[in-house]
C-alpha positions in Angstrom: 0.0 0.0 0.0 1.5 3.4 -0.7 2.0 5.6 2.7 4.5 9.0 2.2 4.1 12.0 3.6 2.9 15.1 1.9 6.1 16.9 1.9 7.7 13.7 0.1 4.9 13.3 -3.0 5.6 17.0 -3.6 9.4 16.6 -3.7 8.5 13.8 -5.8 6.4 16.3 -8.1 8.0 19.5 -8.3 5.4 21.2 -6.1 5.0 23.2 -2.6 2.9 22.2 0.1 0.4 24.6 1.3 -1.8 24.1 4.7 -2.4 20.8 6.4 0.7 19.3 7.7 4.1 18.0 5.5 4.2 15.4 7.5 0.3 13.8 7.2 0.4 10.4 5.4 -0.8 9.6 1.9 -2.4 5.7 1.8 -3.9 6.1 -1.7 -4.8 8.2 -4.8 -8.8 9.0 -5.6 -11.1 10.9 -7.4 -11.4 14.6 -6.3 -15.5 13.4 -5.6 -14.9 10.5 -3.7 -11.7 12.0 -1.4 -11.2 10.6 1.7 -8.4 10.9 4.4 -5.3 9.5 3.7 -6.4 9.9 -0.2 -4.8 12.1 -2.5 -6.3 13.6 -5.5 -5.9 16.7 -8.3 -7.9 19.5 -9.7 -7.2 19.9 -13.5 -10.5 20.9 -15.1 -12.3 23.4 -14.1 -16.1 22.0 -14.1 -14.6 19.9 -11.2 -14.1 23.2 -8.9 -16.6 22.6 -6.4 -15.4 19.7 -5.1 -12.1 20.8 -3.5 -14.6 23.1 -1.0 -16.5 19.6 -0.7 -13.4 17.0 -0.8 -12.7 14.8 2.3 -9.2 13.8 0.7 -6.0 14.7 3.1 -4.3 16.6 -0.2 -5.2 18.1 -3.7 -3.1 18.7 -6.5 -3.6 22.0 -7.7 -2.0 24.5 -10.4 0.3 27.0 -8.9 -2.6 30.4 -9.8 -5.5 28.2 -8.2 -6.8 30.7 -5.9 -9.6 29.3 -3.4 -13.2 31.3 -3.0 -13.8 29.2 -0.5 -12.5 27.5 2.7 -10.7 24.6 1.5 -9.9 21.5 4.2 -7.6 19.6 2.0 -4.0 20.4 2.1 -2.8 21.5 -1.2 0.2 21.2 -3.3 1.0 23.7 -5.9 2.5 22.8 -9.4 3.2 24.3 -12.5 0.7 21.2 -14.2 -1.9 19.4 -12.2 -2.9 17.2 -14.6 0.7 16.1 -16.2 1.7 16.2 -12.1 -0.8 13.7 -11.3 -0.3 11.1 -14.1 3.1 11.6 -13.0 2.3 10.7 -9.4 0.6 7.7 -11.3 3.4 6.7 -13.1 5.3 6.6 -10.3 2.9 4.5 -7.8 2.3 2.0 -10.7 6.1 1.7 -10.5 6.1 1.5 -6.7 3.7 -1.9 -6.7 5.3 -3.8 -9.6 6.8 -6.8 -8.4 10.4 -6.8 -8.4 13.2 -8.8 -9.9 13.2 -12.2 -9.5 12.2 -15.8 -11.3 9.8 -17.8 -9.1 10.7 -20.9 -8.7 6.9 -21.9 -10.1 8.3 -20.7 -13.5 9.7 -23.0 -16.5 12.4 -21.9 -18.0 14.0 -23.7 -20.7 18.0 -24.4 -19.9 19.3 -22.6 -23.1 16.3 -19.7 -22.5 18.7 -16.2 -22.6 17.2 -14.3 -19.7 18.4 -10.7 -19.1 19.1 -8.7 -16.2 16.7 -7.3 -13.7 13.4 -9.3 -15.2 10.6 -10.7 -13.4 9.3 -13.8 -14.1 6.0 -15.0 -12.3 4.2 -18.2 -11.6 3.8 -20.6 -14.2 5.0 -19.3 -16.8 6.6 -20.9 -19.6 9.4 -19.7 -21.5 10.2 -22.1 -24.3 13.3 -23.4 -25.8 15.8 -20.6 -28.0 13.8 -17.6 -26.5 15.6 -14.3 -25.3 14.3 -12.0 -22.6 15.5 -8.8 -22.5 16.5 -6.8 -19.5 13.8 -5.3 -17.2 11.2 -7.4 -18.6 8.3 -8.0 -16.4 6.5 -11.0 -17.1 3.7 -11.9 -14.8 2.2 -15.1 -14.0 0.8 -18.0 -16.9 2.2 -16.4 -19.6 3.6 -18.4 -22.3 6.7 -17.7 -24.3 7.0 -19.8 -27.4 10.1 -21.3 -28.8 12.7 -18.9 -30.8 10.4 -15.8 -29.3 12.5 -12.3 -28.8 11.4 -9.7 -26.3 12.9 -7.2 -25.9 14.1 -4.3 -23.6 11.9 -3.4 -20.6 8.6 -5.1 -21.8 5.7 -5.7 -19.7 3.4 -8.9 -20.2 0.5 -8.9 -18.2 -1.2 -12.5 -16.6 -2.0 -15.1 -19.4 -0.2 -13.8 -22.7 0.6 -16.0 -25.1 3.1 -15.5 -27.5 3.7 -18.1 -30.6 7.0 -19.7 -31.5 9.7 -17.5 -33.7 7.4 -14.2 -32.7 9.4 -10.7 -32.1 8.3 -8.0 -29.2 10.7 -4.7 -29.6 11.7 -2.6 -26.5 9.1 -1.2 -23.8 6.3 -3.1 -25.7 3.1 -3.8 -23.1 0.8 -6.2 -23.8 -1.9 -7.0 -21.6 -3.6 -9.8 -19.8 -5.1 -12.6 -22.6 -3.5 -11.3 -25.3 -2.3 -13.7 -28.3 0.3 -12.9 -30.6 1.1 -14.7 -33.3 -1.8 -17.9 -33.9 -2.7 -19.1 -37.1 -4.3 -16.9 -39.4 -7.4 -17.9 -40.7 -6.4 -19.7 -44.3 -8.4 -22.5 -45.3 -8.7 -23.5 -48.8 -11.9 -25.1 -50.5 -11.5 -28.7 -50.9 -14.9 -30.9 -52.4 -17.2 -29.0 -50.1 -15.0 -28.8 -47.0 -11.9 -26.5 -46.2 -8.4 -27.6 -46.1 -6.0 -25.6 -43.6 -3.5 -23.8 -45.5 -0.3 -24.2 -43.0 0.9 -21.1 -41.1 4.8 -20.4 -41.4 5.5 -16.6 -40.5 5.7 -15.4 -37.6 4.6 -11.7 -35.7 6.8 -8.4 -35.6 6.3 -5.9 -32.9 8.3 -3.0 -33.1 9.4 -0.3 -29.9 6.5 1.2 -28.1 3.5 -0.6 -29.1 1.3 -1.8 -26.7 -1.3 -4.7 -27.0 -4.9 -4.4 -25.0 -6.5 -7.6 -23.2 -7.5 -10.3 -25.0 -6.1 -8.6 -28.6 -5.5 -11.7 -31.6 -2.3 -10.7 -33.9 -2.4 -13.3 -36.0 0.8 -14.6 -37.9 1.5 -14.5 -41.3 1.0 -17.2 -43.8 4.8 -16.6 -45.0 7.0 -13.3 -44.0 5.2 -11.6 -41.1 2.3 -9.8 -39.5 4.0 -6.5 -38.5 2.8 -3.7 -36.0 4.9 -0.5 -36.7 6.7 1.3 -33.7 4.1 3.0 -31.3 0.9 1.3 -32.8 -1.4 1.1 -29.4 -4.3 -1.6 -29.8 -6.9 -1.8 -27.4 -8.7 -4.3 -26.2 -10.5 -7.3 -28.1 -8.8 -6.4 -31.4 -8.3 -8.6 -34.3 -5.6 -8.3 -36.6 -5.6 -10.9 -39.2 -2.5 -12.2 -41.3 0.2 -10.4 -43.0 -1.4 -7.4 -42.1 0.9 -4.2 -41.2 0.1 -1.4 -39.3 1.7 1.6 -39.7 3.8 3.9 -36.8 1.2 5.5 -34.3 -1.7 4.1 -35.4 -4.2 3.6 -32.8 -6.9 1.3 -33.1 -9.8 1.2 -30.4 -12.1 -2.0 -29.0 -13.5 -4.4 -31.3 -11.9 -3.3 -34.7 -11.1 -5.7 -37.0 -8.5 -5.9 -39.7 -8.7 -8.5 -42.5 -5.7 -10.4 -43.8 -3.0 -9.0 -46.2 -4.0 -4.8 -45.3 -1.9 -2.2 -45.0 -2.5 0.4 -42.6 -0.6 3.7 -42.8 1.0 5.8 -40.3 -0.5 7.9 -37.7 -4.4 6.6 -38.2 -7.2 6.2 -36.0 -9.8 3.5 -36.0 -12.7 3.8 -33.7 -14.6 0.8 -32.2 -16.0 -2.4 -33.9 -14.3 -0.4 -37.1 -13.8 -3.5 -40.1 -11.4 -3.2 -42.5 -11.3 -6.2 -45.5 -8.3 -7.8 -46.8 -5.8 -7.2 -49.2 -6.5 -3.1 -49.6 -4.2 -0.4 -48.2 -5.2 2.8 -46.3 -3.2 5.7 -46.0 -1.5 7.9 -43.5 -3.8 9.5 -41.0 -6.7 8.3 -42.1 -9.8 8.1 -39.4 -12.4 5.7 -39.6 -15.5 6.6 -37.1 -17.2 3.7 -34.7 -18.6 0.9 -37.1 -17.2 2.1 -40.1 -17.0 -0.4 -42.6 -14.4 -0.4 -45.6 -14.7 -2.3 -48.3 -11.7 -0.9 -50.4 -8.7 1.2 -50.1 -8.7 4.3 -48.9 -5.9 6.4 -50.6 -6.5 10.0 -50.0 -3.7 10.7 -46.6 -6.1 12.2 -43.2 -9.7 12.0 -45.1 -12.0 11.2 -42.3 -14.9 8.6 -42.8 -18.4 6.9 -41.1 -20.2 4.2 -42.4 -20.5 1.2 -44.3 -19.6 2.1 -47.1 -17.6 4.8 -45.7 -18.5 8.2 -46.6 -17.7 12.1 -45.9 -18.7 13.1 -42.9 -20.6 15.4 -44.0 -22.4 13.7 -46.8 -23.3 11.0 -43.7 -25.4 13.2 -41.8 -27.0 14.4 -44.0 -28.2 10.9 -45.6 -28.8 10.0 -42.1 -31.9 13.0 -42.0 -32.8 12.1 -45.5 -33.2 8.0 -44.4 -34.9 9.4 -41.4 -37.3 10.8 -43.7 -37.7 8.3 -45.9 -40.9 6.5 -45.2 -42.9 10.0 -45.8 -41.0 10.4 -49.0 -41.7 7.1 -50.3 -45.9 7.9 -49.3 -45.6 11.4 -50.8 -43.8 9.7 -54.3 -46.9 6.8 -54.0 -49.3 9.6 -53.6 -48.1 11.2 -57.0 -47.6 8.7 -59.0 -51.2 8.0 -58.4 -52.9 11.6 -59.0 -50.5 11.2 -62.2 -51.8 7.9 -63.2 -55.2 9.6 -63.1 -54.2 12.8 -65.0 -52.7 10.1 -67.4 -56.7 8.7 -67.5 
């Protein structure tokens, strides 16, 4: 459990301490609604004002010109940036509770496994034959490292990964809990009414940075690899089909699916349940809207579409009022090609 005193979070942050006491203990960090004592929170946007006078929390993070129309209870500590302050304060307590280095003796490690310095290795995991760990890795109980598998530098795999033989993770990669890299992708060939599997060989490339949500499918390739470009984030309950690659900085968010052989460019943004086919190409910093669904390549670079078929934003709202309308059109059309029926009479 974190306990420091106020005085030491704001050496930790860059700030000054003002009212309460330095030396009052910090147990936890909370939401600026829901402070208690002991809890610690921040004040960053400004809708959120009226809950420092409210706030049961021990200490608030506030920007250095705050200035307080009310009484305030909380002790408060004075920064340049609340918010950048805060996720600071984050970064450091998520740092604080990671286990540290060490190989539990639960663990199976392969005799010729290369394991680096500094690297946590939980519970029943399985690092296969030929793999290499790099140093800081944090590896966390039941994951599964396949044969021939690199990771590399400072990566952090979360309870029950699962990483296919021959599959490369760069440096500070951080895929979470359930997530698969590198099954088969889905080839089957038609064979006298039934489907043949068409064998799997490649393997899965991730480069520096990326990081993989829970329960995310990268599928390998079919030869050559399935490759996610340096800084590519992924959330949650992704799949990404074979031979794919994803371009740097791409961000993809829950439920999106990409279809074998695509090519995603640089710097895009796909919002949820998003599905792209295979075999097209889309270019850099192109955003796809929740549920769009693309059919074909999309070559112009940062166009922005929504909907299956994807069109201009624009043009989207304003068949949406126009399908909205529809069924009184289609009675209105009905009602004049009668009267002109008649007039034909």
């Amino acid at each position: 459990m974190l306990s420091f005193s106020l005085s030491k979070i704001a050496e930790i942050i860059g700030g000054t301490v003002e009212g309460g006491r330095a030396d009052a203990t910090i147990h936890t960090l909370c939401k600026i609604e829901e402070g208690h004592e002991g809890g610690l929170t921040f004040l960053a946007n400004p809708k959120y004002t009226p809950y420092i006078y409210q706030t049961k929390a021990t200490a608030v993070i506030v920007n250095k010109d705050f200035v307080a129309e009310h009484p305030v209870s909380a002790a408060l500590i004075r920064v340049e940036n609340s918010y950048e302050s805060f996720a600071r304060l984050l970064a450091f307590y998520n740092d604080y509770i990671t286990p540290k280095p060490g190989i539990s003796p639960l663990a199976s490690i392969a005799p010729d496994a290369k394991i680096g310095k500094d690297v946590y290795i939980g519970e029943f995991c399985v690092v296969s034959s030929g793999s290499e760990i790099g140093d800081g890795c944090k590896i966390y109980p039941q994951c599964y490292i396949g044969s021939g598998v690199s990771v590399k530098e400072n990566c952090t795999l979360h309870p029950g990964v699962k990483i296919y033989s021959h599959s490369r993770i760069g440096r500070n990669c951080v895929l979470q809990a359930g997530a698969v890299i590198g099954a088969d992708g889905f080839g089957f060939a038609p064979n006298n009414g039934s489907y043949e599997k068409i064998p799997q060989i490649g393997n899965v490339i991730l480069e520096d940075n990326v990081e993989i949500g829970a329960n995310t499918c990268v599928d390998k390739a079919t030869m050559g690899s399935t490759v996610i470009k340096e800084g590519v984030k992924l959330d949650n309950l992704i799949q990404i089909g074979h031979n794919v690659v994803v371009g740097k900085n791409t961000v993809m968010a829950s439920q999106a699916g990409v279809a074998g052989s695509t090519k995603i460019g640089e710097n895009c943004m796909l919002g949820g349940q998003v599905g792209v086919a295979g075999h097209i190409s889309i270019a850099n910093g192109v955003k796809l809207a929740a549920q769009t669904g693309v059919p074909g390549s999309i070559r112009k670079e940062n166009s922005v579409f929504i909907g299956a078929p994807p069109l201009d934003p624009a043009i989207f709202r304003r068949s949406c009022v126009h399908f909205k309308n529809l069924d009184g059109i289609v009675e209105r059309l009905a009602q004049v090609e009668k009267e002109l029926a008649e007039l034909k009479k």
